[in-house]
C-alpha positions in Angstrom: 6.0 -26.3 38.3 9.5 -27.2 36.1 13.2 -26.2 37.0 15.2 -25.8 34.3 12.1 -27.8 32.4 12.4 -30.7 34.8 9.0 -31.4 36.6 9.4 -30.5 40.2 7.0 -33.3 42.8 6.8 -32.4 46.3 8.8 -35.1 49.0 6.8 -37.9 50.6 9.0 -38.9 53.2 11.9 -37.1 55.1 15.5 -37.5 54.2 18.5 -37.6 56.7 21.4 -36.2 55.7 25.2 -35.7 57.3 27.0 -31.9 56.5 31.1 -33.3 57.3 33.2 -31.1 57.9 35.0 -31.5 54.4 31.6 -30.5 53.0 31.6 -27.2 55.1 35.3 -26.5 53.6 34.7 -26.9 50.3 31.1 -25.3 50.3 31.0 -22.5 48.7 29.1 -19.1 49.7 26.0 -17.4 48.0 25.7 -20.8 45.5 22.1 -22.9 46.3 24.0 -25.7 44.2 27.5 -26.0 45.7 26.9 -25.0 49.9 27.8 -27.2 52.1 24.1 -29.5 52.2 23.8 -29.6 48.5 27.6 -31.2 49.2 26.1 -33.8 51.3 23.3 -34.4 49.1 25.2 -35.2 46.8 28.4 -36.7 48.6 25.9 -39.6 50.2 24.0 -40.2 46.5 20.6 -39.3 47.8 20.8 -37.0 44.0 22.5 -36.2 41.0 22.4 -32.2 41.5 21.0 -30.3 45.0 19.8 -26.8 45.0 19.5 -25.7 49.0 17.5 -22.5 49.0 16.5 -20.9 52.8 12.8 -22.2 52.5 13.1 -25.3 50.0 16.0 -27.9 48.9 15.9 -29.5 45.5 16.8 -32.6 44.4 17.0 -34.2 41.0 16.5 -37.7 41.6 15.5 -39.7 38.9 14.8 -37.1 36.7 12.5 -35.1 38.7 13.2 -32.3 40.9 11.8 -33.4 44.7 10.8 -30.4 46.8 11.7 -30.5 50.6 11.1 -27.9 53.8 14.6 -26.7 54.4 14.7 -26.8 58.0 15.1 -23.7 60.5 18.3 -25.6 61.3 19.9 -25.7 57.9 18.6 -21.8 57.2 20.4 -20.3 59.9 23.4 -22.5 59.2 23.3 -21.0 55.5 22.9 -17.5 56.8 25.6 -17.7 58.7 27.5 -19.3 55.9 26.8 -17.0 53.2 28.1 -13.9 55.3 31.2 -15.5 55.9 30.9 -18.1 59.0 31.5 -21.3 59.3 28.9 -24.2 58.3 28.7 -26.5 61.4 29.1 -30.4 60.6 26.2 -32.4 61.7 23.0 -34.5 60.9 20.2 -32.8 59.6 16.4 -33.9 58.6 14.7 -32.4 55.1 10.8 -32.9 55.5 8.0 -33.3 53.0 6.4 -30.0 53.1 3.3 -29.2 54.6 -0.1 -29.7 53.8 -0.7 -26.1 52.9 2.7 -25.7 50.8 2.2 -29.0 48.5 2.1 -27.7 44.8 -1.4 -27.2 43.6 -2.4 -26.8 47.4 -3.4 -23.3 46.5 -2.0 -21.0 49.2 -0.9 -17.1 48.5 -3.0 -15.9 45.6 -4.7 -18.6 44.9 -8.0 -16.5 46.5 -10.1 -15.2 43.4 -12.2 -12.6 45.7 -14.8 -14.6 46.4 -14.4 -15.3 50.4 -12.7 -11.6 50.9 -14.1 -10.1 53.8 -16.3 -7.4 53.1 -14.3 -4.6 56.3 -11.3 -3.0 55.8 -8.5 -5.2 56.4 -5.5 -4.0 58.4 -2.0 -3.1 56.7 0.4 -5.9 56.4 4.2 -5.4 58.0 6.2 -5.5 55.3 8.4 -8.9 54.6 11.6 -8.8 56.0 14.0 -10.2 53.3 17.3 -11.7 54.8 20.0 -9.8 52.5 23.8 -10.8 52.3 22.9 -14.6 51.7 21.9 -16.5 48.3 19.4 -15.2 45.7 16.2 -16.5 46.1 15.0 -19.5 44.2 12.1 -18.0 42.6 14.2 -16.3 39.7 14.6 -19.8 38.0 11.4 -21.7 38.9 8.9 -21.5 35.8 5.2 -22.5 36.8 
């Protein structure tokens, strides 16, 4: 997986970051790479650019982008910020992501038919997309 032709590598440890409230001010709305936690990101030098998506944060450290778990925290707080709220100051934790989501984990799709079950399979509820907030990262994320 590549961003902007830059390898991305999955976290191995979690990172702690403070959101000031100067960061919240100067965030701004509906931008992965300039809300308030890419701010902090890159205010305390944990990166050189910071992409904070609802699902996943980027970082380009060292030349590669590291993939975190944006927490439940940080995704309502950019909910809220992208439809015109406030970003609350705090501490926040960015996790590794799980063993299921690690790139080349397989997950969604990755089934070839092989294992489907052979009865008819109940109809999915469709995905409820949060609108009003940033586009969704997958638009500039090349496999």
């Amino acid at each position: 997986m590549k961003i902007d032709g830059i390898k991305v590598v999955d976290a191995k440890r979690e990172l702690h970051i403070t959101v000031t409230p100067m960061d919240a001010k100067r965030g701004a709305t509906k931008d992965a790479s300039s809300c308030a936690a890419a701010r902090a990101c890159l205010r305390e030098g944990h990166c050189t650019q910071a992409r904070v998506h609802l699902g996943r944060t980027y970082l380009l450290v060292n030349g590669k982008w590291v993939r975190y778990h944006t927490p439940a925290s940080i995704r309502s707080e950019i909910i809220a910020f992208d439809r015109g709220a406030q970003f609350d100051a705090g501490d926040y934790t960015l996790r590794p992501m799980g063993q299921s989501s690690l790139l080349g984990a397989g997950g969604r799709g990755s089934n070839t038919g092989r294992n489907r079950p052979k009865h008819k399979q109940k109809m999915r509820k469709p995905y409820h997309f949060v609108s009003g907030v940033r586009a969704r990262p997958h638009a500039n994320v090349r496999g």
